[in-house]
N, C-alpha and C positions, 0 to 999 in steps of 0.2 A: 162686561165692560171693565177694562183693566188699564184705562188710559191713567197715571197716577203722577200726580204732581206734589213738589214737595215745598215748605215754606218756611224759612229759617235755615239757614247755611250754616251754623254751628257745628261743632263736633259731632254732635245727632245727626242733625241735617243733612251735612256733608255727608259723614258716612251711607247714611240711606241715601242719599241720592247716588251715591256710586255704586250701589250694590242694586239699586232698582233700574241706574242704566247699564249696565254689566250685565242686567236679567230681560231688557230689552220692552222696559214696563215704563220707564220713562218718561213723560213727555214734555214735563216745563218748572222750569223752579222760580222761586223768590225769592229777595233778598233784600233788605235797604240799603246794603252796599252793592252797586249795580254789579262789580268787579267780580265777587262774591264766588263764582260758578269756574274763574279761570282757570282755576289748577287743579280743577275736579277732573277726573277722567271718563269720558263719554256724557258730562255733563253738558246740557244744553246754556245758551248765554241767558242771564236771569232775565224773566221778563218785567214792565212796569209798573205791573200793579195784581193785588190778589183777584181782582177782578177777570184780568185777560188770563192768568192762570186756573179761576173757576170756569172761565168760558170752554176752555179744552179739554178740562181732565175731569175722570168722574168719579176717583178717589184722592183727596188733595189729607196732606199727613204733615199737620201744625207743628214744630219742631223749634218754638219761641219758649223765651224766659218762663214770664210772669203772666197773670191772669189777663191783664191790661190788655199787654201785648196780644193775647188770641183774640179778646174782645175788639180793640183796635180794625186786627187783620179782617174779622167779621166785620163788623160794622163802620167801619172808616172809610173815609172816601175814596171810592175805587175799593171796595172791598168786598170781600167774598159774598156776604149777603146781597148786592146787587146784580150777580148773574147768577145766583141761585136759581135751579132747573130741578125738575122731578127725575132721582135717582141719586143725585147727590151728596157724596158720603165727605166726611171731615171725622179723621185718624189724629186724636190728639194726641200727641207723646208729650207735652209740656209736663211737669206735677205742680198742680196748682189741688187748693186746698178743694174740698168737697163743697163746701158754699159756694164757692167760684165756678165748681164747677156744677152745680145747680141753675149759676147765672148763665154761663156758656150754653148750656142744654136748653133754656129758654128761648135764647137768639135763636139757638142752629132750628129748636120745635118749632117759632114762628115762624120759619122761613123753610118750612120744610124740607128739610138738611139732616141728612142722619149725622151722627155724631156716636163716634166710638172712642170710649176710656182705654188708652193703653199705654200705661208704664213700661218703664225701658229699662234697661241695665245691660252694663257690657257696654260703655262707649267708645274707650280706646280701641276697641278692638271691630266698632261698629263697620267701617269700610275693609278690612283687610278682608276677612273671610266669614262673613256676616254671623257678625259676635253677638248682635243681640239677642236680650230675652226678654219678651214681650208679653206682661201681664195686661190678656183683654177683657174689657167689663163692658158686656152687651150681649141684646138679646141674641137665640142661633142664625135665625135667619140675617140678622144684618151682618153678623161674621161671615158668614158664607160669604156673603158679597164681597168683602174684602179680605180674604184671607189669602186671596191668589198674591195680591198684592203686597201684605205681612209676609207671606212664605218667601217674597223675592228680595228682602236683606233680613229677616232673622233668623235665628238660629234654632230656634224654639217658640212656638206664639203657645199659649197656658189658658184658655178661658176657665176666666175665674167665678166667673155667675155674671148675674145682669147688669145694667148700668152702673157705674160705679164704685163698680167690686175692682174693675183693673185699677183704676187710681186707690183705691182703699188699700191695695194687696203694695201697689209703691211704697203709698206714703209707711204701711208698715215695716218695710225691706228697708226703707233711707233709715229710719231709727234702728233697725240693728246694725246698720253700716256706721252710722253716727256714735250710736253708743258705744261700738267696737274702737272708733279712736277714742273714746273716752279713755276705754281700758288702757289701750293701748299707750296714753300719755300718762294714766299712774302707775301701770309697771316702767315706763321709764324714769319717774319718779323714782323708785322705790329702786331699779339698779342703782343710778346717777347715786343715791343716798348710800347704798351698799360699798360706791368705792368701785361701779365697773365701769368700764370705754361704752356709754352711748351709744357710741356711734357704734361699734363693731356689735354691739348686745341687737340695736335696733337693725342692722342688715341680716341678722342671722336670722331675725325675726320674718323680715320680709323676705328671703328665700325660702322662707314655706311656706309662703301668703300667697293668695291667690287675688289679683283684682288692684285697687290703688289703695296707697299707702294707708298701712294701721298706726304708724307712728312717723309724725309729721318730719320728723327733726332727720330723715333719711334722706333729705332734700336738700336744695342748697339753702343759702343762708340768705333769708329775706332781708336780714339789714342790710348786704349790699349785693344784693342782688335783687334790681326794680323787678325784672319778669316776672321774677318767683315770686316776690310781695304783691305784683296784679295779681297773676295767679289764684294763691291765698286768699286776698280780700274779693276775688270773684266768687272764688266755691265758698267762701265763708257767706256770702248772701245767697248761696242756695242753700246752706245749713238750718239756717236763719228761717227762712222760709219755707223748710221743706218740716223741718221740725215744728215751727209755726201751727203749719197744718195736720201736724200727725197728735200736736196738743189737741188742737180743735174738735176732731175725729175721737179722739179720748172724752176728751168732756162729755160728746153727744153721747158715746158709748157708756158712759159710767166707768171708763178703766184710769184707775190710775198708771200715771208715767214719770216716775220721780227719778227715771237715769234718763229720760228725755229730754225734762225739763235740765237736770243740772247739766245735761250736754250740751245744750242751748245757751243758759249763762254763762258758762266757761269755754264755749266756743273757739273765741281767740286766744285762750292760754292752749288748749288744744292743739289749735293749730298752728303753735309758735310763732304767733302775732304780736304780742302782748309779751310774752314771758320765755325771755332765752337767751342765752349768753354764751357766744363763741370761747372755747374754752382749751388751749393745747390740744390735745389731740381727740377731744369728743368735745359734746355741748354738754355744758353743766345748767342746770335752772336758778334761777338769779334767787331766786326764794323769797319773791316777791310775790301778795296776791296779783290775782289775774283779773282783767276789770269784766264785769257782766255786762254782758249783750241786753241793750234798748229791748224793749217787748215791740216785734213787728206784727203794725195792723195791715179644687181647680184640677184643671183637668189639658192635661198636654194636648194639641192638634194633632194628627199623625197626617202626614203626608203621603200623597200620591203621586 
């Protein structure tokens, strides 16, 4: 059974849905924005509710923010746990913390709803020519079931061990992604002080980078440009929160994280929110402190 629907229209979302309808594995999406599906290609129009999307598909691939949010789509009115049926799988790509997702696992257990942990990476790239890579944390036999359906937009599916291990293997990946712009914004420090062009230091940097930017300030300029300051202030609440939970996961583990944490408090000086100043022909740093961020409460598949 490879009927697969998808929930959340996002960059994720989108992408997999064009890659699962391009693979012919398609059959219904959701969206709070009805509109959400129009410029997708081979995309179906969004249906009403997660409901009439659990009633047709038999693998449905959660593709929302926050932990809320999955909780919401499960159990809110019209939602997924109301036409829960024996067989029915739920592919979280969200990264929500491991306590949350202890909570998530409870819903989907009492409603007998499988539920598969799988982090994601590679977005930009997720609909062109199915970029993703997908760390999954579940037992073998429930990957089997859904692997047809992972094989039809990524690029790579990795089982990492059992429940919980694909979200554990994320939340580990965003802190070396996180802490890499750390680096990335004190060596630009540390040119900027030297007396070199910024700007031309931090492009040369990112033509041998692979993936989205290590050094924020190769963007356009957030003070007058609103996009780019949504932008910012959006991925800076996934920073926030993804780092959140990678603390979390440290605690329980006994590992200390002291370039996660201070990635975390200097977030916005990181991501030239807080701390930057247009400057002739590079950015220079105003050499001001940066304010700290509020405290917010394996094994590759081979194909056939």
């Amino acid at each position: 059974m490879h009927r697969s629907g998808v929930i959340g229209l996002g960059q994720i979302g989108a992408g997999v849905s064009t890659c699962l309808a391009r693979a012919g594995l398609l059959e219904a999406v959701y969206d709070v924005r009805p509109d959400a599906a129009g410029r997708l290609e081979g995309v179906p129009p969004v249906l009403g509710s997660p409901a009439k999307l659990a009633s047709c598909c038999d693998v449905i691939l959660l593709a929302v923010i926050s932990a809320q949010q999955v909780l919401d789509v499960l159990t809110g009115p019209s939602g997924i746990v109301s036409a829960a049926r024996p067989g029915l799988n739920i592919v979280l790509l969200s990264t929500v913390s491991l306590s949350d997702l202890e909570v998530v696992r409870q819903t989907t257990d009492a409603a007998s709803i499988g539920l598969i942990d799988c982090g994601v990476t590679g977005g930009p790239s997720a609909a062109a020519n199915n970029g993703l890579i997908c760390f999954v944390g579940a037992e073998a036999d429930r990957l089997t079931e859904v692997l047809p359906v992972l094989d039809g937009f990524a690029q790579q599916v990795v089982h990492m061990g059992g429940p919980g291990s694909g979200m554990a293997a994320k939340i580990a990946r965003n802190v070396i992604v996180y802490n890499a712009w750390r680096a990335g914004y004190e060596g630009a420090q540390l040119a900027a002080a030297a007396g070199i062009n910024v700007v031309k230091f931090a492009q040369a940097i990112e033509a041998s980078s692979v993936g989205g930017p290590t050094i924020w300030l190769t963007r356009p300029d957030p003070a007058t440009d609103g996009d780019e300051l949504r932008l910012r202030e959006a991925t800076l609440g996934l920073v926030q929160k993804d780092l959140a939970a990678a603390l979390e996961l440290g605690g329980a583990l006994g590992i200390d994280l002291p370039m996660a944490t201070l990635s975390r408090q200097s977030a916005r000086a990181i991501m030239g929110i807080d701390m930057f100043e247009p400057s002739g022909d590079g950015i220079a740093y105003a050499g001001k402190s940066g304010s700290a961020n509020p405290a917010i409460s394996a094994t590759p598949i081979k194909r056939t």
